[in-house]
GUROLO-398654 format. One record per residue (C-alpha): residue number from 1; residue in one letter; x negated, y, z. Coordinates in Angstrom, 1 decimal, decimal comma, padded with zeros to 4 digits. Example, Ala and Ser with C-alpha at 12.3 -4.5 7.8 and 13.67 -1.06 7.14 Angstrom:
<pts>
[1; A; [-012,3; -004,5; 007,8]]
[2; S; [-013,7; -001,1; 007,1]]
</pts>
This chain:
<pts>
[1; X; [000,0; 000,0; 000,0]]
[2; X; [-001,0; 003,3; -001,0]]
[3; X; [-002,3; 005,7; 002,1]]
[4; X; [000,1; 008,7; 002,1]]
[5; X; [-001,7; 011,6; 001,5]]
[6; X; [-002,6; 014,8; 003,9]]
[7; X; [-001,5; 017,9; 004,1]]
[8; X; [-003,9; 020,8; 003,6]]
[9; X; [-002,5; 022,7; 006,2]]
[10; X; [-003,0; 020,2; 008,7]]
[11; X; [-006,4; 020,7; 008,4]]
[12; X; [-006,0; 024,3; 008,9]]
[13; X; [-005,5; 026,1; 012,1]]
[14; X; [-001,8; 028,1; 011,9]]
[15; X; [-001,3; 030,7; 009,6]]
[16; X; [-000,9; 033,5; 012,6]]
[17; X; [-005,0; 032,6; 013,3]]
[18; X; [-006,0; 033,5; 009,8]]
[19; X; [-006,7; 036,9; 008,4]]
[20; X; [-003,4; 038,1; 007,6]]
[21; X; [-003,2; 038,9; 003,6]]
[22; X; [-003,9; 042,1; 002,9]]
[23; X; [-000,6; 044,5; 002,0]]
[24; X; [000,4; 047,0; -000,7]]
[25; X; [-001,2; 050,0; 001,2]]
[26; X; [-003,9; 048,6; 002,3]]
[27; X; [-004,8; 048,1; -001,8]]
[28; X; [-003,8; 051,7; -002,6]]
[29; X; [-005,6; 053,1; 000,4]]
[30; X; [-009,0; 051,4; -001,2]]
[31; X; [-008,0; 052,8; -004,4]]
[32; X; [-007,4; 056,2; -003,5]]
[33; X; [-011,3; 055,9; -001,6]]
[34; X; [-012,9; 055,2; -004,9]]
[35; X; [-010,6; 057,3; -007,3]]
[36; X; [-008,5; 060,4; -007,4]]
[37; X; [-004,5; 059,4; -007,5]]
[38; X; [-003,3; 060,0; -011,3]]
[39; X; [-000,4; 062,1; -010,0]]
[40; X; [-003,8; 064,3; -008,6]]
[41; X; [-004,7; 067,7; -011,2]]
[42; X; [-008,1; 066,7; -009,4]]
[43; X; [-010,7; 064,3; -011,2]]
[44; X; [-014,2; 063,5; -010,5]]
[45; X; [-016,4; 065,6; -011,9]]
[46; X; [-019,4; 064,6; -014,2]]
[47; X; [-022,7; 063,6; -011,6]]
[48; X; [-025,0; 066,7; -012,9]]
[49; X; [-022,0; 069,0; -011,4]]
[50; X; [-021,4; 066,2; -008,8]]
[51; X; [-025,2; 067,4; -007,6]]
[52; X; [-024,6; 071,3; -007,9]]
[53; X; [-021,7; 071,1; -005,9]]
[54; X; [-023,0; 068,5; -003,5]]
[55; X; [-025,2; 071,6; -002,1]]
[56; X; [-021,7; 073,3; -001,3]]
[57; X; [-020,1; 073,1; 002,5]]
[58; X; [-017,3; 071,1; 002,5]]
[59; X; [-014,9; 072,9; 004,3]]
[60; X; [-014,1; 075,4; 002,2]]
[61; X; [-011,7; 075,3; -001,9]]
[62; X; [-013,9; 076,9; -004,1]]
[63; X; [-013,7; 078,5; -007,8]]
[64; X; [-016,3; 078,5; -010,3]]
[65; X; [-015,9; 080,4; -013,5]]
[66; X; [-017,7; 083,5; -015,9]]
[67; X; [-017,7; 086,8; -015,5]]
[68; X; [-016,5; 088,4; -019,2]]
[69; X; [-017,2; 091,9; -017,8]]
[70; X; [-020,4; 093,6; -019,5]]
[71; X; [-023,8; 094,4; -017,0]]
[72; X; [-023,3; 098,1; -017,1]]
[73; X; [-019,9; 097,9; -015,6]]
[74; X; [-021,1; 095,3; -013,2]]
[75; X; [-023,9; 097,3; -011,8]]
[76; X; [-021,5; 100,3; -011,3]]
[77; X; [-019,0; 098,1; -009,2]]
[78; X; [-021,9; 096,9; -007,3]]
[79; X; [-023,1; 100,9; -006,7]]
[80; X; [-019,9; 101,4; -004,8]]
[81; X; [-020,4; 098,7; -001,8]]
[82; X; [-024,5; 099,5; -001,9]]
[83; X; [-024,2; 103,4; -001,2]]
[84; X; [-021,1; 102,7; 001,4]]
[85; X; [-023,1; 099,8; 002,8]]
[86; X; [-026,8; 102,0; 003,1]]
[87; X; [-024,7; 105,2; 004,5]]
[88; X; [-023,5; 102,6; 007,3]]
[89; X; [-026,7; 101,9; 007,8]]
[90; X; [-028,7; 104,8; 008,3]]
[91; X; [-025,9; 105,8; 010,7]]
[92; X; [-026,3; 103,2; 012,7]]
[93; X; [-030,3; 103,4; 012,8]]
[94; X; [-029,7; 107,3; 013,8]]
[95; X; [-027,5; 106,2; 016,5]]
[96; X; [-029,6; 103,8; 017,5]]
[97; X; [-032,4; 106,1; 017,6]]
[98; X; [-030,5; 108,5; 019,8]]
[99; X; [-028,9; 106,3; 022,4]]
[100; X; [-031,9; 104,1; 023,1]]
[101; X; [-033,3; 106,4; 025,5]]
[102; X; [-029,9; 106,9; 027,5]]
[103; X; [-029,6; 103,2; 027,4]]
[104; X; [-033,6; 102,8; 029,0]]
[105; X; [-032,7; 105,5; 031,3]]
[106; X; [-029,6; 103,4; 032,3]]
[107; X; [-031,8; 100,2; 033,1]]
[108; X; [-034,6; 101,9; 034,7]]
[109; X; [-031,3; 103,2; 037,1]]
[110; X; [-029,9; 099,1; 037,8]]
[111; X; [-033,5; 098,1; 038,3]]
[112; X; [-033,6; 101,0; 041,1]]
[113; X; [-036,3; 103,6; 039,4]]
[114; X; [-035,3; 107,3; 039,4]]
[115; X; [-034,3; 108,2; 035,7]]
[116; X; [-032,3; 111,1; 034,7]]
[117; X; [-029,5; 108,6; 034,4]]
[118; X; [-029,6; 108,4; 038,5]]
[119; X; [-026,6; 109,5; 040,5]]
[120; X; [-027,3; 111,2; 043,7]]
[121; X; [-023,7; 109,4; 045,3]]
[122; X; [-024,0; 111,9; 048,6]]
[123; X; [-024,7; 114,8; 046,9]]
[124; X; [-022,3; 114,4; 043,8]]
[125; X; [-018,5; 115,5; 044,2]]
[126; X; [-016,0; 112,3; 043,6]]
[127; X; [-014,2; 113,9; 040,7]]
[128; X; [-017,6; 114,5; 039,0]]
[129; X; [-018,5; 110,6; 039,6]]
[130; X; [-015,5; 109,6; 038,0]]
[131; X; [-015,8; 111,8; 035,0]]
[132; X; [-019,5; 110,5; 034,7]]
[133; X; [-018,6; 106,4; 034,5]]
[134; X; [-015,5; 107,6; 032,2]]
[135; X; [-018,0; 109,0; 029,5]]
[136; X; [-020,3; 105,9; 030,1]]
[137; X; [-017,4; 103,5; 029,7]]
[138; X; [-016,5; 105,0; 026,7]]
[139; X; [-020,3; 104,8; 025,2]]
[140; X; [-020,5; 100,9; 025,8]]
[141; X; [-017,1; 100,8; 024,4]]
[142; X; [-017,9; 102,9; 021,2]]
[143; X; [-021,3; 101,4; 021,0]]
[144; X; [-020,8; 097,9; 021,7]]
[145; X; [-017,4; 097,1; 020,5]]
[146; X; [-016,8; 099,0; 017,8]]
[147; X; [-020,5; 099,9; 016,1]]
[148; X; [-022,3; 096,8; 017,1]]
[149; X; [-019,2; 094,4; 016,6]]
[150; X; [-017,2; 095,4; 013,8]]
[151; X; [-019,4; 098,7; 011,8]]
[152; X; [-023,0; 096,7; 011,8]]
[153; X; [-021,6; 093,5; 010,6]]
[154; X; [-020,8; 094,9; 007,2]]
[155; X; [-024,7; 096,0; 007,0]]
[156; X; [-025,8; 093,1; 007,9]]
[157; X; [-023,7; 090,7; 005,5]]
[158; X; [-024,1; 093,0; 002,4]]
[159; X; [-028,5; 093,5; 002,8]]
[160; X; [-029,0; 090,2; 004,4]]
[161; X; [-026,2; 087,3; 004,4]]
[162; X; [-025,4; 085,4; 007,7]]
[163; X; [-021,5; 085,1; 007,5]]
[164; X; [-019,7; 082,6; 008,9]]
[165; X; [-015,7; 082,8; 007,6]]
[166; X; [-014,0; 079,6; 008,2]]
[167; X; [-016,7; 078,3; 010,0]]
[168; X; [-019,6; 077,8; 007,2]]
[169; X; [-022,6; 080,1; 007,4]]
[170; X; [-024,1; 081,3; 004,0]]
[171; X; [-027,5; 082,4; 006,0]]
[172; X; [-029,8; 084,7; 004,5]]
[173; X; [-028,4; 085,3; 001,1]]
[174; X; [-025,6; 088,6; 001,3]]
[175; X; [-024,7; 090,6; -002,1]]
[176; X; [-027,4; 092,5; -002,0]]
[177; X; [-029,9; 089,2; -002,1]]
[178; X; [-028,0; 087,8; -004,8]]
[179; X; [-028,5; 090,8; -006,9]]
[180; X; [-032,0; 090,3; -006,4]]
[181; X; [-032,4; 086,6; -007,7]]
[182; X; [-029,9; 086,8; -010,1]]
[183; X; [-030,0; 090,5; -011,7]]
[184; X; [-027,2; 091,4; -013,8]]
[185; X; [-026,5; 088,4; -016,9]]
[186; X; [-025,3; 089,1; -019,6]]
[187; X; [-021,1; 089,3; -020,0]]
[188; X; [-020,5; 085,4; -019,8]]
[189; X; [-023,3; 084,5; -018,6]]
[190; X; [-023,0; 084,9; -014,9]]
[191; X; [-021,3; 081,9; -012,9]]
[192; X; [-019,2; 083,7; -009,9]]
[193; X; [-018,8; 081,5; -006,9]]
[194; X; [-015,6; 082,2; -004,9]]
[195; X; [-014,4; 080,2; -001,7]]
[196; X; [-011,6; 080,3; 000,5]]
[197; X; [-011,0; 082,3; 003,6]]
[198; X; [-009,6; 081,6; 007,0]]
[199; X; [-006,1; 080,6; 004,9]]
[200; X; [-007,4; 077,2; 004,7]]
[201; X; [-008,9; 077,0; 007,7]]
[202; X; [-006,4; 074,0; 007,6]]
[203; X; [-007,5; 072,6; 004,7]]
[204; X; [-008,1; 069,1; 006,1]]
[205; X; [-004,4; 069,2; 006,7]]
[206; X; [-003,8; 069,9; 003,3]]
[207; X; [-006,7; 068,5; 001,4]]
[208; X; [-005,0; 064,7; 001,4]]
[209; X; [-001,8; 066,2; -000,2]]
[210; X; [-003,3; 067,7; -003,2]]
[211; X; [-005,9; 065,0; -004,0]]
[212; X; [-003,6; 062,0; -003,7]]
[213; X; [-000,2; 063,8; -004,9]]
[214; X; [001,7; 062,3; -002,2]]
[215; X; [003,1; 064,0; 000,6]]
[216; X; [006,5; 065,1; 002,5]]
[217; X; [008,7; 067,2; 003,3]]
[218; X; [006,4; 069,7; 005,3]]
[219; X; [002,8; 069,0; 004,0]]
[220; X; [004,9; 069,8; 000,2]]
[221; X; [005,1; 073,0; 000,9]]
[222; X; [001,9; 073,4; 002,4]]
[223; X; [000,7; 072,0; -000,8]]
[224; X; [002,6; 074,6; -002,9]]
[225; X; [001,6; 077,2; -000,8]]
[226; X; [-002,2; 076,5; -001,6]]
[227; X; [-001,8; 075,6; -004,9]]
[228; X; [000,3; 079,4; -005,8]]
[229; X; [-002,8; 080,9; -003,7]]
[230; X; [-005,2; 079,1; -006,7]]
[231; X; [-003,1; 080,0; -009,6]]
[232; X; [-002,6; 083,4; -008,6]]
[233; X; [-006,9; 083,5; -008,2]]
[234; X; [-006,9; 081,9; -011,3]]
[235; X; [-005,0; 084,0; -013,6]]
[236; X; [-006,0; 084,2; -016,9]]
[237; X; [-005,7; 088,4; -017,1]]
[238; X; [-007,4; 088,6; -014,1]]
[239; X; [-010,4; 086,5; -014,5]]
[240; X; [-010,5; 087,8; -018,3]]
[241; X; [-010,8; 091,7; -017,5]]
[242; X; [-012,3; 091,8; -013,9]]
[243; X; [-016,1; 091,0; -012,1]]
[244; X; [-016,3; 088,5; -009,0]]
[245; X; [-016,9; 091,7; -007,4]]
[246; X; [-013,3; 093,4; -008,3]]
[247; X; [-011,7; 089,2; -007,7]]
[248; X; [-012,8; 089,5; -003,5]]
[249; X; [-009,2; 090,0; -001,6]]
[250; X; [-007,6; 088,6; 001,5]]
[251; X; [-007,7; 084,9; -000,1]]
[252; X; [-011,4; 084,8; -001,7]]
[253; X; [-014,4; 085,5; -000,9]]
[254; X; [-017,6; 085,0; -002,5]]
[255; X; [-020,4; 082,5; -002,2]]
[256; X; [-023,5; 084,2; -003,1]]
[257; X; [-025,5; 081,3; -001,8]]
[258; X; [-023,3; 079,5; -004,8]]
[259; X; [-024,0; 081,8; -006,8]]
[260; X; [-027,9; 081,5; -006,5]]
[261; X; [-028,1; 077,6; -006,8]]
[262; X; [-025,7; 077,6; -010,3]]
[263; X; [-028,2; 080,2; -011,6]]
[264; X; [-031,2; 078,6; -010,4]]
[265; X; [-030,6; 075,8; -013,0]]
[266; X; [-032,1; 075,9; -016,7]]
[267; X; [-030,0; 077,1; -019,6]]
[268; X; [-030,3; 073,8; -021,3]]
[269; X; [-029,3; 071,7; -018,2]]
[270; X; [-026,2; 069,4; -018,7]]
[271; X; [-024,9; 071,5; -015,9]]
[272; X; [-025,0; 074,6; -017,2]]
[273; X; [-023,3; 073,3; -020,7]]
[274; X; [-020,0; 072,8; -017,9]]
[275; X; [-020,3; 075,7; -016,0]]
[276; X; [-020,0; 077,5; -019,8]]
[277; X; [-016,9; 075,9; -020,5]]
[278; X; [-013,7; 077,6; -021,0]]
[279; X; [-011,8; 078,1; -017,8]]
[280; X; [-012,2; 078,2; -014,3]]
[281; X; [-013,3; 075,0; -012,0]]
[282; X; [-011,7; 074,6; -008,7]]
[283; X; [-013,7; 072,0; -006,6]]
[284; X; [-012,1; 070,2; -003,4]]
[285; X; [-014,5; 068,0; -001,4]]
[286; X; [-012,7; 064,1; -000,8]]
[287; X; [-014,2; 063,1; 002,8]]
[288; X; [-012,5; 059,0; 001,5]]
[289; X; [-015,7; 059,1; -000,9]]
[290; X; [-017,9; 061,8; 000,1]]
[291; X; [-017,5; 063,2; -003,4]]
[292; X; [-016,3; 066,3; -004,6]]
[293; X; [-012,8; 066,8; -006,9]]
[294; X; [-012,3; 069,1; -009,5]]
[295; X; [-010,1; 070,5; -011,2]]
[296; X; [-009,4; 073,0; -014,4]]
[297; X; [-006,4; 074,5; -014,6]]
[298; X; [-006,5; 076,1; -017,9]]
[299; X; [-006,4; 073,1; -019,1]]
[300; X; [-003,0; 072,1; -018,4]]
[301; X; [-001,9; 075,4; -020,4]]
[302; X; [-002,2; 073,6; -023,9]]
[303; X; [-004,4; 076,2; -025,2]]
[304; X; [-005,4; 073,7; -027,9]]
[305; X; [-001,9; 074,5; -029,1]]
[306; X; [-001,4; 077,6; -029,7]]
[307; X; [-001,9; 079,0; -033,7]]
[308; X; [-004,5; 081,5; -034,9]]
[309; X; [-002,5; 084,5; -034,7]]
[310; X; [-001,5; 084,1; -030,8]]
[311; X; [-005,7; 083,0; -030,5]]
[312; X; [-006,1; 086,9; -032,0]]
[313; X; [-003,5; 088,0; -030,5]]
[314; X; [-004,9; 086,8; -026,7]]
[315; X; [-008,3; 088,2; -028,0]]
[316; X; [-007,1; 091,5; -028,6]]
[317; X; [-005,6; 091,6; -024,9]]
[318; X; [-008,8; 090,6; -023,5]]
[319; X; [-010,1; 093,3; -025,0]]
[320; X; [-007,5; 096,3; -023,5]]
[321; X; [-007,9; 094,4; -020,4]]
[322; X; [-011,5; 094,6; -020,1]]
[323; X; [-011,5; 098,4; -021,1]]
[324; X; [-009,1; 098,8; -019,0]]
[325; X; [-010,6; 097,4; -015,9]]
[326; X; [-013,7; 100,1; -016,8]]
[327; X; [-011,4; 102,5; -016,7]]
[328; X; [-011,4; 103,1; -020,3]]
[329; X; [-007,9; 102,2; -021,8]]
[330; X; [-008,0; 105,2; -023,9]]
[331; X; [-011,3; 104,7; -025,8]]
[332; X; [-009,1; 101,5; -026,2]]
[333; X; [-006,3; 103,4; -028,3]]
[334; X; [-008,6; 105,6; -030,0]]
[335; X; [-010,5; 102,5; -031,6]]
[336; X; [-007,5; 101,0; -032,6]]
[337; X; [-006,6; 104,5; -034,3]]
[338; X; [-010,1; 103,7; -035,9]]
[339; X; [-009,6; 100,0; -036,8]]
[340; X; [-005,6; 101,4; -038,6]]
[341; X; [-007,7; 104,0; -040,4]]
[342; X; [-010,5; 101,5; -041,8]]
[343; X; [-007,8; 098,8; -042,5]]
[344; X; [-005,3; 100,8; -044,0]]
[345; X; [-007,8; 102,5; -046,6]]
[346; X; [-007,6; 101,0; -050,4]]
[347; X; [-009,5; 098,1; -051,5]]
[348; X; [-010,1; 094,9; -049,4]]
[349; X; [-011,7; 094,5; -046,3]]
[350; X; [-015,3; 094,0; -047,6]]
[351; X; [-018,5; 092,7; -045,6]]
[352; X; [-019,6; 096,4; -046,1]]
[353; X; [-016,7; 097,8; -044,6]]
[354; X; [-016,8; 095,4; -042,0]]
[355; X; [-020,3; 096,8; -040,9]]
[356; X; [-019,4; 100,3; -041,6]]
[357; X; [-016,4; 099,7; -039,4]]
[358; X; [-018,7; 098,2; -036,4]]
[359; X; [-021,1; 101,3; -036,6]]
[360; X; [-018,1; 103,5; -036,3]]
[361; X; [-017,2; 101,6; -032,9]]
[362; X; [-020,6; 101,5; -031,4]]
[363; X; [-020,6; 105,3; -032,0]]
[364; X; [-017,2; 105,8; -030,8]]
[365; X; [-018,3; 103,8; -027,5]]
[366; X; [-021,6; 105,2; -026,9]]
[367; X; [-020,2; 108,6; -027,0]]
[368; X; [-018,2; 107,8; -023,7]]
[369; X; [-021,2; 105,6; -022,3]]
[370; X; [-019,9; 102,3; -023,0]]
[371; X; [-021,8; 099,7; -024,5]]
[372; X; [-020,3; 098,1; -027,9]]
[373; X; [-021,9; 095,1; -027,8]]
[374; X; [-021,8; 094,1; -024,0]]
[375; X; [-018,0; 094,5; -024,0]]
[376; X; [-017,4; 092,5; -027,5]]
[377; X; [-020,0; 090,1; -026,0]]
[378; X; [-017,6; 090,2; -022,6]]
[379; X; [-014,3; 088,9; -024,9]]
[380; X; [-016,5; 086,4; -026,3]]
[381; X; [-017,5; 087,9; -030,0]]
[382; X; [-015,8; 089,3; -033,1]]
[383; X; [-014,6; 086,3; -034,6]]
[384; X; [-010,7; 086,1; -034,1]]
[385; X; [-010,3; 089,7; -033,5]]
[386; X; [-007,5; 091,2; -035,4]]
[387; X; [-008,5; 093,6; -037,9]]
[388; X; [-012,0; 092,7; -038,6]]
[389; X; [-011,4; 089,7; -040,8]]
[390; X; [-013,2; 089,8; -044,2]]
[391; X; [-010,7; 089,4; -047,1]]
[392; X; [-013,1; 089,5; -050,0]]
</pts>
């Protein structure tokens, strides 16, 4: 007679001492550690900008894209917060200069010595005594509170760095140091660095939300609330006619230290080819993988899509925008004037003309102190631009 066979599972010890199988979110939760969700705008970025940003604190959403506005307007934004900044401080050195010997005299007084900050008690009426630590209240107060806590820190973080919004310090390397490594690139060729302020102080709260796409009720609008904050910062007039200096509001800030390290790389470096692309870069650190997210929302927009008279038609905007953001939206009218007067005359639209009609513009713009080709340079060239098409 056959010997009946065994169970397996008799062999096995019960099915509540094994490893219990592993479940559905256990699966996604390994998936989402390797991998952005799809339902994320966020991807992984390529590993050359995977290093660039890998010298980023993580704490803080940040914005990478080029400034279109030309050096010569750039240097005169950055005149305004230099003169304000170097008044501040010469103030402060003269003050400093005049209340370090009333503040010696006051010390040489605790430690006991006779200075002229002394205070005969017996021989000095009570009224007077009280008038005398009102007046010295109100120096520490003036001094210390307001000078040396709120007046000296803008000094200090415009000529020589240190901040620490949300937390991250950006040590040695203020506006003013930037300027120095970096100069003044041409329009385009400048990579502005902004991060976040003390709005997303909370990010951890919200960074799970927007780089899984998965959330409820509350962290939703949490999420919405972040991402309106990055597609207002991201607007396509704004970062088309303005500097990063002109972009710094309640929301942004800007990383010069950012700033340094995406210039300090090579021209001809892989990760200078991205940084060049079209749009902005919005880059999210994922603590799952230790990796950094990124995201560019121009293009969701469908650019690719639109015909050759909108393209023109966009350029030409750009261009009003960007004059008008040097304060110069009527030189803008007055070369379109031009431009209707060139176009309008008889015979086609020659190469000569063309160049005729480019030296009339660089004349018409010098004579107001604006630079022709920095500002055609800012919108990216003359190709597309309505009105200066060849048509024979």
């Amino acid at each position: 007679m056959a010997r009946p066979s065994k169970s397996r599972n008799s062999k096995r010890p019960p099915s509540s001492a094994t490893t219990p199988p592993r479940t559905n979110n256990q699966n996604n939760n390994n998936n989402t550690a390797t991998k952005p969700s799809a339902s994320s705008p966020f991807t992984t970025p390529s590993p050359t900008l995977q290093t660039l940003l890998s010298t980023f604190p993580p704490s803080h959403i940040y914005i990478l894209h080029q400034d279109p506005t030309p050096p010569s307007h750039r240097r005169q934004i950055f005149l305004v917060p230099l003169l304000f900044n170097t008044l501040l401080l010469l103030l402060l050195t003269y003050r400093l200069t005049t209340a370090l010997p009333t503040y010696l005299a006051l010390f040489a007084s605790i430690l006991g010595y006779q200075s002229p900050s002394s205070i005969n008690l017996p021989a000095t009426p009570f009224p007077q005594i009280i008038q005398i630590i009102a007046q010295r209240m109100a120096m520490f107060t003036f001094d210390g509170l307001i000078l040396a806590r709120y007046v000296a820190e803008w000094p200090l973080l415009f000529f020589w760095g240190g901040g620490s919004e949300g937390g991250n310090e950006d040590p040695g390397i203020g506006c003013m140091g930037c300027r120095l490594r970096i100069g003044f690139p041409a329009a385009g060729k400048e990579v502005v660095v902004r991060r976040s302020r003390r709005w997303a102080s909370d990010i951890v709260a919200v960074r799970s939300t927007l780089l899984s796409g998965i959330s409820n009720k509350d962290e939703k609008e949490n999420e919405m609330k972040t991402l309106a904050i990055i597609k207002t910062a991201t607007a396509k007039p704004r970062l088309r006619s303005k500097s990063g200096m002109s972009l710094i509001d309640s929301d942004w800030d800007l990383y010069y230290s950012g700033m340094v390290a995406a210039h300090s790389l090579s021209s001809e470096t892989p990760q200078w080819a991205e940084l060049e692309k079209a749009g902005p870069i919005i880059c999210l650190f994922d603590p799952a993988c230790e990796a950094w997210r990124v995201w560019r929302p121009w293009d969701d927009d469908n650019d690719n899509d639109i015909n050759q008279e909108e393209e023109g038609s966009s350029k030409l905007r750009r261009f009003k925008d960007l004059l008008t953001a040097m304060g110069r939206e009527g030189l803008f009218f007055r070369w379109v004037e031009l431009m209707q007067y060139e176009t309008n005359s008889e015979g086609p639209f020659t190469q000569a003309r063309r160049e005729k009609t480019i030296a009339a513009s660089r004349t018409l713009f010098a004579g107001v102190g604006v630079n022709w080709d920095e500002v055609i340079d800012g919108i990216g060239g003359l190709d597309g631009l309505p009105g200066m098409e060849v048509t024979s």
